[in-house]
SEDOLO-361098 format. One line per 8 residues: number of its first residue (from 1); their letters; for each residue x, y, z of C-alpha. Coordinates in steps of 0.05 Angstrom, whole numbers. Example, Ala and Ser with C-alpha at 12.3 -4.5 7.8 and 13.67 -1.06 7.14 Angstrom:
<atoms>
1	as	246,-90,156 ~ 273,-21,143
</atoms>
This chain:
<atoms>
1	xxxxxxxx	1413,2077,2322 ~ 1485,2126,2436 ~ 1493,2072,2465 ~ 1503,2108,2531 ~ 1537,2053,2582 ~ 1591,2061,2640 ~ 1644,2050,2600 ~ 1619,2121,2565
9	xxxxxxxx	1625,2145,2642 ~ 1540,2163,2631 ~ 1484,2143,2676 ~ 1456,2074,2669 ~ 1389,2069,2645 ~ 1336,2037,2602 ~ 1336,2059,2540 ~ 1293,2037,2480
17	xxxxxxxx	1288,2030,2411 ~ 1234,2035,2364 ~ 1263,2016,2299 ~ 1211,1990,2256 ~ 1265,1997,2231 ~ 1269,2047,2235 ~ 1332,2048,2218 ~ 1377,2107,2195
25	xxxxxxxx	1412,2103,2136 ~ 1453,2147,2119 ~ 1448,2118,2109 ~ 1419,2140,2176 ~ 1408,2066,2204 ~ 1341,2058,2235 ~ 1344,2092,2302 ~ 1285,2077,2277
33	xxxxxxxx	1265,2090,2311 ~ 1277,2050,2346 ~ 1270,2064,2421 ~ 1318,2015,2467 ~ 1296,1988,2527 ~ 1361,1953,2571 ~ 1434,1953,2543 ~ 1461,1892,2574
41	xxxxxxxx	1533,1864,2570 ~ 1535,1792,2557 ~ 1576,1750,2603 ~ 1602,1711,2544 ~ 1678,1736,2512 ~ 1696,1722,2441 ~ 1669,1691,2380 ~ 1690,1624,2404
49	xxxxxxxx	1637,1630,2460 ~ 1590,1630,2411 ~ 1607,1575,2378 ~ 1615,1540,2440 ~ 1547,1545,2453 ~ 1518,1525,2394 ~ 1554,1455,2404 ~ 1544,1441,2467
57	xxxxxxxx	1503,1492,2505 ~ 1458,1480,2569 ~ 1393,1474,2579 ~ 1359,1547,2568 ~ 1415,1548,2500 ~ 1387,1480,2475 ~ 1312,1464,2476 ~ 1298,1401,2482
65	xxxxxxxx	1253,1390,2421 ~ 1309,1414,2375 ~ 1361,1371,2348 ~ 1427,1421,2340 ~ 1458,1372,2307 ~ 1423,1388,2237 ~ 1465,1451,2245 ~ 1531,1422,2246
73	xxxxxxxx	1517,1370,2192 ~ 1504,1419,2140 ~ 1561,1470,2169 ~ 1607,1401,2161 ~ 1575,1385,2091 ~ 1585,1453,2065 ~ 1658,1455,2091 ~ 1675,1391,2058
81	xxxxxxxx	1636,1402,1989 ~ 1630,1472,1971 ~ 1665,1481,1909 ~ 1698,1550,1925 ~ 1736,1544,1994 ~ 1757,1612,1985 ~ 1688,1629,2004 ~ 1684,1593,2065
89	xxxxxxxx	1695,1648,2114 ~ 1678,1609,2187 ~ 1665,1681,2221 ~ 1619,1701,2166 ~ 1590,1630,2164 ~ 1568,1631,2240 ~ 1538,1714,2235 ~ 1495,1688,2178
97	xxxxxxxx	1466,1629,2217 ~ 1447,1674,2278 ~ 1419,1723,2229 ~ 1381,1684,2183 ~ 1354,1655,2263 ~ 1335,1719,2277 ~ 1295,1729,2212 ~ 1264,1667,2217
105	xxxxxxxx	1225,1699,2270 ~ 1192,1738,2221 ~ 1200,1805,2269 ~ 1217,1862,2222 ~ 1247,1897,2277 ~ 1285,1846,2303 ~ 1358,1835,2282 ~ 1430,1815,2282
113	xxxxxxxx	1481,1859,2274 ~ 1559,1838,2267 ~ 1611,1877,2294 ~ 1612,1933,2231 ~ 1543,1931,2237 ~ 1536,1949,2308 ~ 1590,1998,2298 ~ 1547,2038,2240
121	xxxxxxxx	1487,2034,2284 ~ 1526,2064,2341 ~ 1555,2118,2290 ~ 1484,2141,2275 ~ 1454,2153,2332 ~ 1515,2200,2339 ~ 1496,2239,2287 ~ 1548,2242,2236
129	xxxxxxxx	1553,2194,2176 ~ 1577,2172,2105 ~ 1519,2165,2065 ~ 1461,2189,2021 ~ 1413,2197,2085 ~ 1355,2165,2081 ~ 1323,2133,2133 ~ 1293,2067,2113
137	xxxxxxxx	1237,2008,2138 ~ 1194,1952,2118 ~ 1128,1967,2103 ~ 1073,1913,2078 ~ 1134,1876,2066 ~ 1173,1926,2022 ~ 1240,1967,2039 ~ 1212,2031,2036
145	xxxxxxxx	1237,2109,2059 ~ 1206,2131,2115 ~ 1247,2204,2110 ~ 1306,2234,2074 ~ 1341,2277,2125 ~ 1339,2351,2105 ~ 1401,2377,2056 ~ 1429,2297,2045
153	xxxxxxxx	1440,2271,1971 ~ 1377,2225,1983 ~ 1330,2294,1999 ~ 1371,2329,1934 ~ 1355,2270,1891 ~ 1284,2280,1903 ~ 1270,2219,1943 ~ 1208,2221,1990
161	xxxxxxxx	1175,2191,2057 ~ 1136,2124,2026 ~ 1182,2114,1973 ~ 1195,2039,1955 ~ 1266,2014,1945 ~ 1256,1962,1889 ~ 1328,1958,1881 ~ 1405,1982,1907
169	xxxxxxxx	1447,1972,1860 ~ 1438,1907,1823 ~ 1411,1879,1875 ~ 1335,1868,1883 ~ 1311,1890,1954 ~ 1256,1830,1968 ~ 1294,1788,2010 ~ 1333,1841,2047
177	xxxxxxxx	1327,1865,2118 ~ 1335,1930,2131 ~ 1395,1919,2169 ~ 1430,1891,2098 ~ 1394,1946,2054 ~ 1428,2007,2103 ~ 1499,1961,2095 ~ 1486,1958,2017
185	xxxxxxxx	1483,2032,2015 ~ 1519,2057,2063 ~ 1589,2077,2037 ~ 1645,2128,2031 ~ 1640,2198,2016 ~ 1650,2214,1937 ~ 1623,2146,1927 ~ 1569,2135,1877
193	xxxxxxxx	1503,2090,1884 ~ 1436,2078,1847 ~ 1376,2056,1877 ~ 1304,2039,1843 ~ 1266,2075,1870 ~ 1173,2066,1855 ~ 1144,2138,1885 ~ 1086,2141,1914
201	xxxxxxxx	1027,2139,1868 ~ 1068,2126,1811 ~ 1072,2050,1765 ~ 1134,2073,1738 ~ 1200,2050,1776 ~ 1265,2101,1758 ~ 1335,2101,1770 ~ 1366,2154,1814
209	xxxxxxxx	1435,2158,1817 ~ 1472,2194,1884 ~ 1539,2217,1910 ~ 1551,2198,1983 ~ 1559,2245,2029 ~ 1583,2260,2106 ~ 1519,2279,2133 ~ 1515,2318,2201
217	xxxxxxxx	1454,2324,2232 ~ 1434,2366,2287 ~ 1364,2339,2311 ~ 1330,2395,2344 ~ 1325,2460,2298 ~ 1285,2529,2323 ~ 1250,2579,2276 ~ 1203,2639,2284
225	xxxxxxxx	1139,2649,2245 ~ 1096,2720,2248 ~ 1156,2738,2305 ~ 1119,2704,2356 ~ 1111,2629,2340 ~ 1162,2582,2347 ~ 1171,2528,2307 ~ 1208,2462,2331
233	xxxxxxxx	1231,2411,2278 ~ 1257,2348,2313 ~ 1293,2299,2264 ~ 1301,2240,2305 ~ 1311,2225,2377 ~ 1382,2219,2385 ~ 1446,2231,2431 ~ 1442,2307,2424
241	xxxxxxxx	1367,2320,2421 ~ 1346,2331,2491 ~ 1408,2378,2500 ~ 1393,2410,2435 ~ 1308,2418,2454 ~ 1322,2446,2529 ~ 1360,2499,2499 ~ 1305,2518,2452
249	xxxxxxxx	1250,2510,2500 ~ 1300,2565,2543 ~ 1303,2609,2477 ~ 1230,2606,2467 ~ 1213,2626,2538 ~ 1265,2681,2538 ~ 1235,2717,2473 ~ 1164,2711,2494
257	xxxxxxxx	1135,2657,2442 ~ 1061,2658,2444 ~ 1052,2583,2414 ~ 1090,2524,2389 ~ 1094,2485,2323 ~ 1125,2421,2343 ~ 1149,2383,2270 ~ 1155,2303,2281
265	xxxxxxxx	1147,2298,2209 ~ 1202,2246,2181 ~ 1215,2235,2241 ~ 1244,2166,2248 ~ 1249,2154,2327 ~ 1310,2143,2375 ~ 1301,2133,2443 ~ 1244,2128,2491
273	xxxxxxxx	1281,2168,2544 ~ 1291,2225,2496 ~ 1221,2216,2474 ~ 1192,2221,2557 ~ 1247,2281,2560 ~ 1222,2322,2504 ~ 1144,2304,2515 ~ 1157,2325,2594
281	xxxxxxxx	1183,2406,2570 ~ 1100,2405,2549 ~ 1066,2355,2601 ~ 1060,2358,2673 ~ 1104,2314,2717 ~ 1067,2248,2736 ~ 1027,2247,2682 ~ 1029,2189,2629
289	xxxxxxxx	1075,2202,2567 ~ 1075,2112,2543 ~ 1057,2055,2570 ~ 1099,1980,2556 ~ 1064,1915,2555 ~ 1115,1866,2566 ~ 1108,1786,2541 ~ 1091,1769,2616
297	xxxxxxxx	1025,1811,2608 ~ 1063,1862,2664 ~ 1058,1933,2645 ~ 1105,1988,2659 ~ 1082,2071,2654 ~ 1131,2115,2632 ~ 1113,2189,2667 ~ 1130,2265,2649
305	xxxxxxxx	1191,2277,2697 ~ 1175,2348,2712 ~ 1199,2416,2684 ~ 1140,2436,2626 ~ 1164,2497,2624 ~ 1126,2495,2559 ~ 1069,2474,2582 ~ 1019,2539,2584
313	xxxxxxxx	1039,2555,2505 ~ 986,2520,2458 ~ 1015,2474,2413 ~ 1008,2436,2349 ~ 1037,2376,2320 ~ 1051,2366,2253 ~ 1066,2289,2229 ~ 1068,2250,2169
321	xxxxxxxx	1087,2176,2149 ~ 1160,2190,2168 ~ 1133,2202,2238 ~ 1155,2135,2274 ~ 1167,2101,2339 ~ 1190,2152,2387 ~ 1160,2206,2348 ~ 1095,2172,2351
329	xxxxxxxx	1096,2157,2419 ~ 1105,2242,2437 ~ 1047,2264,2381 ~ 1011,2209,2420 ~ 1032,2238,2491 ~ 1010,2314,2461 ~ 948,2299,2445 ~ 929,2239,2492
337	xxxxxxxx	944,2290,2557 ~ 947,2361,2536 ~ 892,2352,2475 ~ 936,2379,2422 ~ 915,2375,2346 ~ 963,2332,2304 ~ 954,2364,2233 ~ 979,2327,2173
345	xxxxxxxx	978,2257,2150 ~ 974,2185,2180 ~ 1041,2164,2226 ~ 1086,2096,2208 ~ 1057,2054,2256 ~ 1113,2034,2303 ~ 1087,2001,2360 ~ 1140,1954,2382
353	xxxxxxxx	1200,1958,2433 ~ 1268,1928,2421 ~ 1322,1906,2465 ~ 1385,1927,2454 ~ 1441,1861,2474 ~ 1514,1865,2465 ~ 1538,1802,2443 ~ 1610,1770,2446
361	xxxxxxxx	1664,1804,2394 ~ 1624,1865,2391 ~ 1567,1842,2347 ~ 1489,1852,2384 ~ 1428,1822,2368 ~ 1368,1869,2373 ~ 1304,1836,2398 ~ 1227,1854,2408
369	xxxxxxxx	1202,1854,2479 ~ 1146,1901,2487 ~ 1096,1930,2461 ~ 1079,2009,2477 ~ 1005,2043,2480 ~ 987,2116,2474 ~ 956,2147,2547 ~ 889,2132,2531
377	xxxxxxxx	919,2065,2509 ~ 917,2060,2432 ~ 959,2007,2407 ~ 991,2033,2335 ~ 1026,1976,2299 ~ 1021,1980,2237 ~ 955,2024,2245 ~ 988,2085,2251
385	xxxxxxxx	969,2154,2293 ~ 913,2190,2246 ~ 918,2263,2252 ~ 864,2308,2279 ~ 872,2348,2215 ~ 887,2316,2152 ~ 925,2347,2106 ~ 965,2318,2042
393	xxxxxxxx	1027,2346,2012 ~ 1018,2330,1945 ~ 1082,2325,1902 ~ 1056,2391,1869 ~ 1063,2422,1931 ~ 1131,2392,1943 ~ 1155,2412,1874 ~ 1129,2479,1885
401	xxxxxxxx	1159,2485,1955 ~ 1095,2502,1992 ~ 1077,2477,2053 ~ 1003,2472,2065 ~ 1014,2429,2131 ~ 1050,2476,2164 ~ 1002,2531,2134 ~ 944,2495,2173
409	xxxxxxxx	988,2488,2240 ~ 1002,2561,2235 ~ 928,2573,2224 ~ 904,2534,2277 ~ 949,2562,2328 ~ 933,2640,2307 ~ 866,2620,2328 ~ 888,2591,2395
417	xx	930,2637,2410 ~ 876,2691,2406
</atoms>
């Protein structure tokens, strides 16, 4: 998941994250996409706070209809029975009960993270990390990889996007969110960890055994194809990526590019702001890149910002099931305003904004609060983006190296660019 505050001495402003969970893992946790909306500072200092509230609290802390005191009597009854008091760690005690809270939502993308938790998911967004990078979510109620990020152990190992994660380690994945499956596998360089692993297509779980890894990850990457067309692979949408697409959109104008490829293909998310950023180098200003629907019915338009100095080059969009959140919502933009063919295969289906809130002791809970639409106002949780050309990468073509997605993209664009 750049947190980008005033303590960082950067502008103030809303920032959102579509995690379907996404989250990185690297383990690249989630920034999955994951798109913030407001990074607020809670007024509350210390664990103790916490605590304070759960005993006593006020009105808004306390509902009415709920008796707190069921809380304490089995916090008091495990303190005075458990066998092992060794094992009674208070601070570890109190993060579980406000997780399992948050779970018992039964949000996905909504989550608790502790203090090394929040620190990891700041980490990520930054771009560098210790482990096997994969970027993982919950699909149909499975931890599954959305992407492996290009040249990690995970991508070496020969996992792929749709991948399910039966198991990390010993340790069976059912019950986990994705915010304990990136802390189970996260680890130090030179480490070693298994997962088991059920590909796509396949009855037959297997073992796959990796070496973690620093992984550093630029997010925005430029090639040429036929010397004319320029081909944009965006990873995730992250601190450096508008920095790292304005300076390719200024290389591609300076050496006369003819058309675009843009690749969102595992393509986790990041942040909406990145996401209106990169979408506005293509659309014209005032024009509508997302739209919010907020739990008070109020909706809120999110508009190109100007600067499409890209904008007269045709474009195509290649995406896959590693497209999420952010990603989503700028193949959505592309084709909703400028009518630009997504080639490839079905998106995630992340269609869900969460708030980023900094809790006391550094810990911050990370909460659903919207809902985003397309332009022409298509709603894609859980139903994905479908592409205007489908095309499958088989694991054939994988295994073979071939690329018949971008094939068609480069196809369809000679034709445009005619």
């Amino acid at each position: 998941m750049d947190m980008d505050n005033q303590e960082n001495k950067k502008p103030p402003f809303r920032k959102h994250f579509k995690i379907f969970a996404v989250i990185v893992l690297v383990c690249v946790s989630f920034y999955g996409g994951v798109v913030f909306d407001k990074y607020k500072v809670s007024k509350s200092a210390g664990s103790s706070a916490i605590q304070e509230l759960l005993k006593t609290g006020n009105d808004k802390q306390q509902p009415g209809n709920v008796d707190f005191g069921l809380f304490w009597e089995a916090w008091n009854l495990l303190n005075e029975k458990y066998v092992d008091t060794a094992k009674l760690d208070q601070q570890k005690m109190l993060y579980g009960a406000i997780s399992g809270m948050v779970k018992a939502v039964g949000d996905p993308f909504s989550s608790f993270m502790n203090p090394d938790e929040s620190k990891q998911f700041s980490d990520d967004l930054g771009g560098t990390f210790e482990g096997i990078g994969i970027e993982i979510g919950i699909k149909n109620e499975i931890l599954t990889v959305i992407s492996p990020l290009e040249g990690s152990p995970a991508a070496r190992a020969g996992l792929r996007a749709g991948d399910k994660i039966l198991k990390i380690g010993d340790k069976l994945s059912t019950d986990m969110s994705v915010d304990e499956a990136v802390s189970a596998i996260r680890g130090p360089k030179g480490t070693e960890i298994a997962l088991t692993i059920l590909h796509e297509k396949s009855n037959d779980p297997v073992d796959v055994k990796m070496v973690r890894d620093q992984i550093n990850v630029k997010s925005v990457k430029l090639e040429w194809k036929d010397g004319n067309i320029a081909v944009v692979k965006i990873s995730k949408f992250g601190d450096d990526t508008v920095s790292g697409m304005n300076q390719a959109a200024s290389q591609i104008v300076s050496q006369g590019a003819k058309g675009i490829v843009l690749d969102l293909r595992n393509n986790p998310g990041g942040y909406l702001e990145a996401a209106v950023d990169i979408s506005s180098n293509f659309i014209p200003k005032d024009k509508i890149v997302v739209s919010e629907e907020e739990r008070s019915g109020g909706k809120k338009e999110y508009a190109a910002r100007g600067g499409d100095i890209l904008g007269n080059l045709p474009v195509v969009v290649l995406v896959n099931g590693g497209s999420a959140s952010a990603s989503e919502i700028t193949a959505g933009a592309l084709r909703d305003d400028l009518g630009a063919p997504l080639v490839g295969e079905k998106t995630f289906g992340k269609g869900s904004v969460q708030e980023l809130e900094k809790l006391s002791g550094g810990s911050n809970l990370r909460v659903t609060i919207a809902r985003w639409l397309t332009p022409n106002g298509d709603y894609i949780m859980e139903k994905g983006i479908e592409p205007t050309v489908n095309v499958p990468l088989t694991n054939e073509d994988y295994n073979a190296s071939r690329d018949p997605q971008l094939d068609k993209a480069l196809e369809i664009l000679r034709e445009k660019m005619k």
